[in-house]
C-alpha positions as CSV (number, residue, x, y, z in Angstrom):
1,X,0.0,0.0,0.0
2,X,1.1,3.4,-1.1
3,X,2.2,6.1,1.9
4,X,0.3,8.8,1.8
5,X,1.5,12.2,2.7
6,X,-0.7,15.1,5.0
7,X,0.1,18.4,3.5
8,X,-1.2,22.4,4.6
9,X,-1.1,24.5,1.9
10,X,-2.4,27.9,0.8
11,X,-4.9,27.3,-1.4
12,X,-3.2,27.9,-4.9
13,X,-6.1,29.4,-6.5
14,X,-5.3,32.4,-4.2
15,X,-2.4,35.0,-5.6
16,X,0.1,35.4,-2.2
17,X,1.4,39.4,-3.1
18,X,3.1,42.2,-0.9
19,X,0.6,44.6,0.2
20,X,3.1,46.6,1.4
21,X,6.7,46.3,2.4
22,X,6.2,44.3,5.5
23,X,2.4,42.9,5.1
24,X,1.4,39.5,2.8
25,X,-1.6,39.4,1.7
26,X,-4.1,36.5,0.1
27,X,-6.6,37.0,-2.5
28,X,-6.5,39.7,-5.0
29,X,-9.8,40.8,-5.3
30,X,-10.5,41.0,-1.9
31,X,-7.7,40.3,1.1
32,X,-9.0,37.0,2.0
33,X,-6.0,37.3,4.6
34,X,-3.4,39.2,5.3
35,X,0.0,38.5,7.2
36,X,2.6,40.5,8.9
37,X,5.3,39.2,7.6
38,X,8.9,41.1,7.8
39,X,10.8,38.7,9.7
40,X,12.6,36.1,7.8
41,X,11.3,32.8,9.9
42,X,7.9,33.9,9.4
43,X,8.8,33.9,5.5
44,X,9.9,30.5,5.2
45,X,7.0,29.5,6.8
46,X,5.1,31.3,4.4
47,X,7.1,29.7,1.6
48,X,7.0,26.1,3.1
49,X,3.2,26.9,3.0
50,X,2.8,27.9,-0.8
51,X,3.9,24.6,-2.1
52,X,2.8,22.6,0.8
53,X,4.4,21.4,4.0
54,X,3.8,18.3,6.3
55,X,3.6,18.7,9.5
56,X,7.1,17.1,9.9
57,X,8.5,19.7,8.0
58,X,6.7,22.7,10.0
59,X,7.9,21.2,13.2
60,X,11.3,22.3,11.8
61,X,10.5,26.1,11.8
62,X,10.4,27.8,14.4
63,X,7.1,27.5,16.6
64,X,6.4,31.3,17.8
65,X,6.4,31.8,13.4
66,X,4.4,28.4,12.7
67,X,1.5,29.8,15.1
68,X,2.2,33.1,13.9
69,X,1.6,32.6,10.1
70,X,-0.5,28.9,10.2
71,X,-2.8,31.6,13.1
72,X,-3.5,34.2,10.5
73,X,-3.7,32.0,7.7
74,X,-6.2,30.2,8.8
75,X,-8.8,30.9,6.2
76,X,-7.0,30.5,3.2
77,X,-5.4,27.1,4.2
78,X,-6.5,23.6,3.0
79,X,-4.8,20.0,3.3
80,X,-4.4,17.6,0.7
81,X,-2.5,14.1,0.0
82,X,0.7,13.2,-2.1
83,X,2.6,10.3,-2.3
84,X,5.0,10.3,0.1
85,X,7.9,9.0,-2.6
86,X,7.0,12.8,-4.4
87,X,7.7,15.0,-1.4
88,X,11.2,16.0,-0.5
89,X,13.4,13.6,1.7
90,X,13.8,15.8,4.3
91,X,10.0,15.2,5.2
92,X,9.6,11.9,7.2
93,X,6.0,10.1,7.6
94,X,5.4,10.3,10.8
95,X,2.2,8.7,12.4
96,X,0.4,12.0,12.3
97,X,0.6,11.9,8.4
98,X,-1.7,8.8,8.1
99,X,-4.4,8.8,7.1
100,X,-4.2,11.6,4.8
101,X,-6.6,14.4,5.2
102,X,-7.6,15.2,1.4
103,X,-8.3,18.3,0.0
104,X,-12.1,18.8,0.7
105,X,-13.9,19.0,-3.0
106,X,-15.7,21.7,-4.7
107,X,-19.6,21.1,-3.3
108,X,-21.6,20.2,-5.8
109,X,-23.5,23.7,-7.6
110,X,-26.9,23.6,-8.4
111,X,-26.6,26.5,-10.5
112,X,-24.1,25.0,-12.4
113,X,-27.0,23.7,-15.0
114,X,-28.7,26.9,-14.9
115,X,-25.8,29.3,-15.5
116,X,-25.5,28.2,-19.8
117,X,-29.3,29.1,-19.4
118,X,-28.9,32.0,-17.5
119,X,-26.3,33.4,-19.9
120,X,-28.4,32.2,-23.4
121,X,-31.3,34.7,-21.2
122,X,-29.1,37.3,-20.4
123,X,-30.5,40.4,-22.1
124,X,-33.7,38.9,-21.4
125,X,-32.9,39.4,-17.7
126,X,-30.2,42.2,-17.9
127,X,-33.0,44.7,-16.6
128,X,-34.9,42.3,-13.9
129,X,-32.2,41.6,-10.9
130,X,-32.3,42.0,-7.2
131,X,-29.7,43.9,-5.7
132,X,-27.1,43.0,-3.1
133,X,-23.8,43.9,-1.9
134,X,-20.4,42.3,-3.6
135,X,-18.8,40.0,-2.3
136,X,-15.5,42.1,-2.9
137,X,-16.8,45.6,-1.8
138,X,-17.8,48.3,-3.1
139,X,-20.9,49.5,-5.5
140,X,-24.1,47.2,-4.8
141,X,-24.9,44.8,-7.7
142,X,-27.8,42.9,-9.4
143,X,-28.4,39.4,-8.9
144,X,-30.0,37.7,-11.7
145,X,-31.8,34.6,-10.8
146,X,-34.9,34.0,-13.1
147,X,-38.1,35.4,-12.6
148,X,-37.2,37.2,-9.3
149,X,-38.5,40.9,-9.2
150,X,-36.8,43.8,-6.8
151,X,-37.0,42.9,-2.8
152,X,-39.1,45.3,-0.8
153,X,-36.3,46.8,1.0
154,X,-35.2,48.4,-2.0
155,X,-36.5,51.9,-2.6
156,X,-39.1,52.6,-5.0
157,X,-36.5,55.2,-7.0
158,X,-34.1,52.6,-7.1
159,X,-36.0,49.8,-8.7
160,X,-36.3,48.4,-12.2
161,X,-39.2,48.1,-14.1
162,X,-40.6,44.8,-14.0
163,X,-42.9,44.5,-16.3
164,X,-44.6,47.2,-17.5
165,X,-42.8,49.6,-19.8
166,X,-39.7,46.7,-20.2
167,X,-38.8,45.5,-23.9
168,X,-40.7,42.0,-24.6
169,X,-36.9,41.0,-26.4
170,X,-34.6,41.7,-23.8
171,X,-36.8,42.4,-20.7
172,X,-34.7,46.2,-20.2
173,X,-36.5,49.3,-19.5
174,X,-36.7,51.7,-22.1
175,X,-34.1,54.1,-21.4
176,X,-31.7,51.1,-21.1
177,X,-32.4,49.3,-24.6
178,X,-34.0,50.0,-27.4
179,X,-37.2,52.2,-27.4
180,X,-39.6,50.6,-29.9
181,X,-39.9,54.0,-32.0
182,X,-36.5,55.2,-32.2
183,X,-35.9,53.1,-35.6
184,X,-33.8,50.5,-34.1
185,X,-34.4,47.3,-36.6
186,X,-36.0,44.6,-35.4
187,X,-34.4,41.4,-33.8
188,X,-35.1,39.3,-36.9
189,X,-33.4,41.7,-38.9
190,X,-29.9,41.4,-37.2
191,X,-29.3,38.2,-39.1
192,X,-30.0,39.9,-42.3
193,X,-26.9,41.7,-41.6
194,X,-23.0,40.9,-41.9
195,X,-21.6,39.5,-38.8
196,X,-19.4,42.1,-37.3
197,X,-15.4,40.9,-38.1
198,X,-14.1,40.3,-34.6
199,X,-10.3,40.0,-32.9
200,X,-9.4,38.6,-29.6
201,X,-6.3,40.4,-28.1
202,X,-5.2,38.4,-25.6
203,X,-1.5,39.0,-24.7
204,X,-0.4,35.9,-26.8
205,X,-1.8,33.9,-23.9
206,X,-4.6,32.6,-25.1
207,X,-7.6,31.4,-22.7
208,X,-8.5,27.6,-22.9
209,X,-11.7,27.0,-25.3
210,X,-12.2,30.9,-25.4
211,X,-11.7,31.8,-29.2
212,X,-13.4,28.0,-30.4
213,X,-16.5,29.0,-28.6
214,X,-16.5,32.4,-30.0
215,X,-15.7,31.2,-33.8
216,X,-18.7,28.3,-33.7
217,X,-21.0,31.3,-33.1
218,X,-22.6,33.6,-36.0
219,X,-22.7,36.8,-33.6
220,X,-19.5,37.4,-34.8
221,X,-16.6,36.3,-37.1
222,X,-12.5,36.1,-36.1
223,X,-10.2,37.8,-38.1
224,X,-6.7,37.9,-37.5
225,X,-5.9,40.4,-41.0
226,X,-4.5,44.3,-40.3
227,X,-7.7,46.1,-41.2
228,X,-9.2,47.5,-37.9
229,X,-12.3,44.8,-36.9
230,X,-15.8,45.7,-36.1
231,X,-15.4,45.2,-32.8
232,X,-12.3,43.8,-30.5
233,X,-12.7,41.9,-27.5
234,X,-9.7,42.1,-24.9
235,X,-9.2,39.5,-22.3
236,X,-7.3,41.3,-19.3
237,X,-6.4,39.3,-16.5
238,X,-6.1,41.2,-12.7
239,X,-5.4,44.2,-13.6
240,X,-3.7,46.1,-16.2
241,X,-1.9,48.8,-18.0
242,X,-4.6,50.8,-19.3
243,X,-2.4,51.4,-23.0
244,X,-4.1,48.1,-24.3
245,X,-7.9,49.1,-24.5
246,X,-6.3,53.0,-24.8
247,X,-5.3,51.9,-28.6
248,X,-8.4,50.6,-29.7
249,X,-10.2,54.1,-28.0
250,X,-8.4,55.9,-29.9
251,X,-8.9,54.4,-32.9
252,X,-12.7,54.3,-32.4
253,X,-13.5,50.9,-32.3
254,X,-15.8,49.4,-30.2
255,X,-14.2,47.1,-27.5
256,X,-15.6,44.2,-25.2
257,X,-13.9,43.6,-21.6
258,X,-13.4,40.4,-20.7
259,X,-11.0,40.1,-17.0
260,X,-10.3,37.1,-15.2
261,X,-9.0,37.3,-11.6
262,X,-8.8,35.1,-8.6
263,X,-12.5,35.0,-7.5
264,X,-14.1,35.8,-10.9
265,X,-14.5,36.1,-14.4
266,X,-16.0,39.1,-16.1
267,X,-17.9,40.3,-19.2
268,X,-18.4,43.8,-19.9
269,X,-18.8,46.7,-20.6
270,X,-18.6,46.6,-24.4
271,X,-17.3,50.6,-24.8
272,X,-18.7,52.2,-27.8
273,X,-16.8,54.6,-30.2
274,X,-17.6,57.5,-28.1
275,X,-15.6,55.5,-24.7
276,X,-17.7,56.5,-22.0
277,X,-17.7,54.8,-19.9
278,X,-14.8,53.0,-20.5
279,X,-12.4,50.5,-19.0
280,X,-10.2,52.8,-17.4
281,X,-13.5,53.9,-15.4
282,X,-13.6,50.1,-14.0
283,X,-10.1,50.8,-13.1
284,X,-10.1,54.0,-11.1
285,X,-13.4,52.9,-9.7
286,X,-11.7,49.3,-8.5
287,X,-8.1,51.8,-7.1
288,X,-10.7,53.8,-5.1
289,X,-11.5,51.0,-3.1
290,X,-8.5,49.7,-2.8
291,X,-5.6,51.4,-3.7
292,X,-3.0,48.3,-3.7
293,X,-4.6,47.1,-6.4
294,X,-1.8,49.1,-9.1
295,X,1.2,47.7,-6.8
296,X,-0.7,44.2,-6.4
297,X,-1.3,43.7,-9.6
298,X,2.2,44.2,-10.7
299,X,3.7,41.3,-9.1
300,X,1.2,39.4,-11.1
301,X,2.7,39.7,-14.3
302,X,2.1,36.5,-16.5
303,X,0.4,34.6,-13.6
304,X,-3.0,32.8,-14.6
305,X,-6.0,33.6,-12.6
306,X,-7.2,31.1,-11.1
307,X,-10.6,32.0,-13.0
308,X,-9.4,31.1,-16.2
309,X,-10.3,27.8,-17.1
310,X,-11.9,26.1,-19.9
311,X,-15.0,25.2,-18.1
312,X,-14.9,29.5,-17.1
313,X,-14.5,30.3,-20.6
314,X,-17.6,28.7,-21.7
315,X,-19.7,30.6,-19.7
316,X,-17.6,33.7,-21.0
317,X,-18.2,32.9,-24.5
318,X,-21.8,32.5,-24.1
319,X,-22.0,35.7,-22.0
320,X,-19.8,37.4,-24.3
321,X,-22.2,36.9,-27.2
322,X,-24.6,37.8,-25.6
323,X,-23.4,41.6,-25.4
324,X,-22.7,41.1,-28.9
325,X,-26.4,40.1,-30.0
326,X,-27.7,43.1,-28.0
327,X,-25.3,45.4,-29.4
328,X,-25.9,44.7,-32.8
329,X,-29.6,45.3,-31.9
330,X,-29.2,48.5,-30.9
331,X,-29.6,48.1,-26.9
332,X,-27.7,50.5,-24.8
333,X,-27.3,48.7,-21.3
334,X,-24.5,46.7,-23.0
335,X,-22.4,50.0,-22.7
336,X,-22.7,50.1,-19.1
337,X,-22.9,46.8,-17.1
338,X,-20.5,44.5,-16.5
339,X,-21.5,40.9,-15.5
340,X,-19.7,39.2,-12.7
341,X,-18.8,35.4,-12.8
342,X,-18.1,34.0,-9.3
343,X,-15.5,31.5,-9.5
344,X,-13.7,29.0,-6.8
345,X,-11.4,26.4,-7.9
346,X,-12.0,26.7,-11.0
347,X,-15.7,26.6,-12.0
348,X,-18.4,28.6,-11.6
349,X,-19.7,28.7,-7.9
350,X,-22.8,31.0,-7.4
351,X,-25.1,33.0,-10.1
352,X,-23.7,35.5,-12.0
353,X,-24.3,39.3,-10.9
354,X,-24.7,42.3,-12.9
355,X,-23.3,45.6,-12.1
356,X,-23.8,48.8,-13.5
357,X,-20.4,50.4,-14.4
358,X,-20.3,54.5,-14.1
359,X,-18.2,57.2,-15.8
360,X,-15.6,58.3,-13.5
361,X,-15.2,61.6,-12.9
362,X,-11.2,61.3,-13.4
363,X,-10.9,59.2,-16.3
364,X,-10.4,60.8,-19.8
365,X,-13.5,59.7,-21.1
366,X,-15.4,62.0,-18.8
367,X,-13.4,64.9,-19.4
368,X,-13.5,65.1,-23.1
369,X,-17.2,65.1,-22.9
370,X,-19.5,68.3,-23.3
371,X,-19.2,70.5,-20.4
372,X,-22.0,70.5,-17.6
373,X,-24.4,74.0,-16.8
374,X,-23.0,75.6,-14.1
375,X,-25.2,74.7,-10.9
376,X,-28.6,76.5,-10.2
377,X,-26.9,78.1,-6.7
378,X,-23.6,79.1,-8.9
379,X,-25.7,81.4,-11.2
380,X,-29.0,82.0,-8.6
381,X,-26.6,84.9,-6.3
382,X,-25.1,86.7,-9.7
383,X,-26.6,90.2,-9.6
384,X,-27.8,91.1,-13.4
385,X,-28.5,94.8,-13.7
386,X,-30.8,96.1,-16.7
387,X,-28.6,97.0,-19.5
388,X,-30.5,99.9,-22.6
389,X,-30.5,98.6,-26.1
390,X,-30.8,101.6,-27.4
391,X,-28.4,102.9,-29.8
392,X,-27.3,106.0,-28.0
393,X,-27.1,103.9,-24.8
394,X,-25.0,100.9,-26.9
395,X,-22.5,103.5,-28.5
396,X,-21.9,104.8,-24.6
397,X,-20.5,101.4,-23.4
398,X,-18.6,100.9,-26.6
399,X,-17.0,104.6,-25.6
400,X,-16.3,102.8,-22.1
């Protein structure tokens, strides 16, 4: 019988950064944990910890650091089994090894079945969710399950149509899609038209299933020649330099976001010509909640999320033509929500949420728009005295 091996490991679909000079931190979208960690036994602890250490082997560090960092750790922490012939010699199998304690599975999703559904029916229920805090902070966002209407807890001005006044097609309200009289065509009619030619800029690292899903679909067809496409989708992972999406902005083309990170997988917005909102909005938006993120996401330079798998990228293809089939219809809530994948180890672990995304105030998108009306109370307390037409009395102010 084969030994087995007991080992504690962070959990490797977490990114382990510097959130500062002397604090580790676990999780990039949200700090699952966070260590102090500026002396060096408390380091090696952390290192035996990433790749996974048997007790044995943790016995050897120091135990003021092994309390320390195993203490603070705790959450992000999981066990699994090896052979013991595939560990290093160093660790011995002691009797506290056996049996192994193996890595707990992923518990089974109901929603799993429902999610191609709920991504086929996406514009249908773009309009229709319930809203609820993220899990990662910040702005309050939509759940979508089917067929559920606002809660009562949400104010009347905040809540979406439900019914009356939504588009049959997509189920938006009007002043999100497409108003029946503003001359949009109808839905039939978008397959009377060319599919838009598409490219998928993906670093050179491309995502597992991603482009095969997109190229069986008719929404859209991949071209990899130098005229500009119709439409460019970027796949950004964590965070990044804003110059990638800042070249087709310039250039006018419309641009879907798709960004894995280590908790999810998003879709969205697709930013039109005009860039507003744009993806340099999700950014500042994301750096005013936490503003690590810039120095975070630097260290994770050609590091996978752990979002981006093949099963992910189904769902992100099916989303993803989803925004493409309202867009070519003419709806305008594709231009400012983002939906929100929830991922853990790999699949998809809760329904999908859908956020509205805003123009920031600081990004260049904003700025270069038409300037606002000064406010009422600006212009209300400016004294305007009764100025004479009259020629004699215009020829005296022109004489000074």
């Amino acid at each position: 019988m084969t030994p087995y091996l007991s080992l504690t490991q962070i959990n490797p679909d977490l990114p382990v950064v510097w959130q500062d000079p002397t604090t580790l931190r676990v999780g990039f979208d949200r700090a699952i944990a966070t260590l102090a960690a500026a002396a060096p036994a408390t380091q090696t602890v952390v290192a035996r910890l990433i790749r996974g250490a048997s007790d044995t082997e943790l016995a050897m560090s120091g135990p003021a650091a092994v309390e320390h960092a195993v203490g603070e750790l705790g959450p992000v922490l999981v066990r699994r089994s090896v052979p013991a012939g595939t560990v290093t010699a160093r660790e011995t199998l002691g009797t506290q090894d056996v049996p192994a304690a193996v890595l707990q599975a992923a518990p089974r999703n109901p929603a799993s079945a429902a999610l191609h559904r709920a991504a086929d029916a996406l514009g249908r229920q773009a309009g229709r969710g319930t809203r609820t805090a993220s899990p990662g902070g910040g702005a309050p966002t939509e759940v979508l399950p089917p067929g559920d209407v606002p809660p009562a807890d949400v104010p009347a001005a905040d809540r979406l149509p439900a019914a009356d006044g939504v588009s049959p097609a997509t189920g938006l309200p009007p002043d999100d899609g497409c108003p029946p009289t503003d001359g949009c065509p109808p839905t039939d009619d978008v397959s009377l038209r060319p599919a838009p030619s598409t490219r998928v800029f993906d670093d050179g690292v491309g995502v597992p299933g991603l482009r095969e899903a997109l190229a069986r679909s008719s929404a859209c067809v991949l071209r990899r020649d130098k005229k500009p496409p119709d439409l460019a989708i970027q796949v950004l992972r964590f965070l990044e330099p804003l110059g990638r999406t800042a070249r087709w902005l310039s250039a006018g083309v419309p641009q879907l976001v798709v960004r894995f990170s280590d908790a999810a997988a998003r879709v969205g917005p697709l930013v039109s010509a005009d860039g507003s909102p744009c993806h340099g909005c999700e950014v500042l938006h994301l750096t005013d909640a936490d503003p690590a993120l810039p120095a975070i996401a630097a260290q994770l330079t050609d590091v996978r999320p752990g979002s981006e798998t093949g099963e992910v990228a189904q769902i992100v293809a099916a989303a993803a033509l989803q925004f493409v089939h309202a867009w070519r219809r003419g709806e305008a809530w594709v231009h400012t929500r983002q939906l929100e994948l929830p991922v853990a180890r790999g699949t998809i672990c809760a329904f999908p949420r859908l956020r509205r995304i805003h123009t920031h105030p600081d990004c260049g998108c904003a700025i270069s728009g038409p300037p606002r009306p000064p406010p009422q109370t600006v212009t209300a307390g400016v004294r305007h005295e009764p100025r004479s037409r009259s020629p004699t009395a215009t020829a005296r102010r022109a004489r000074g």
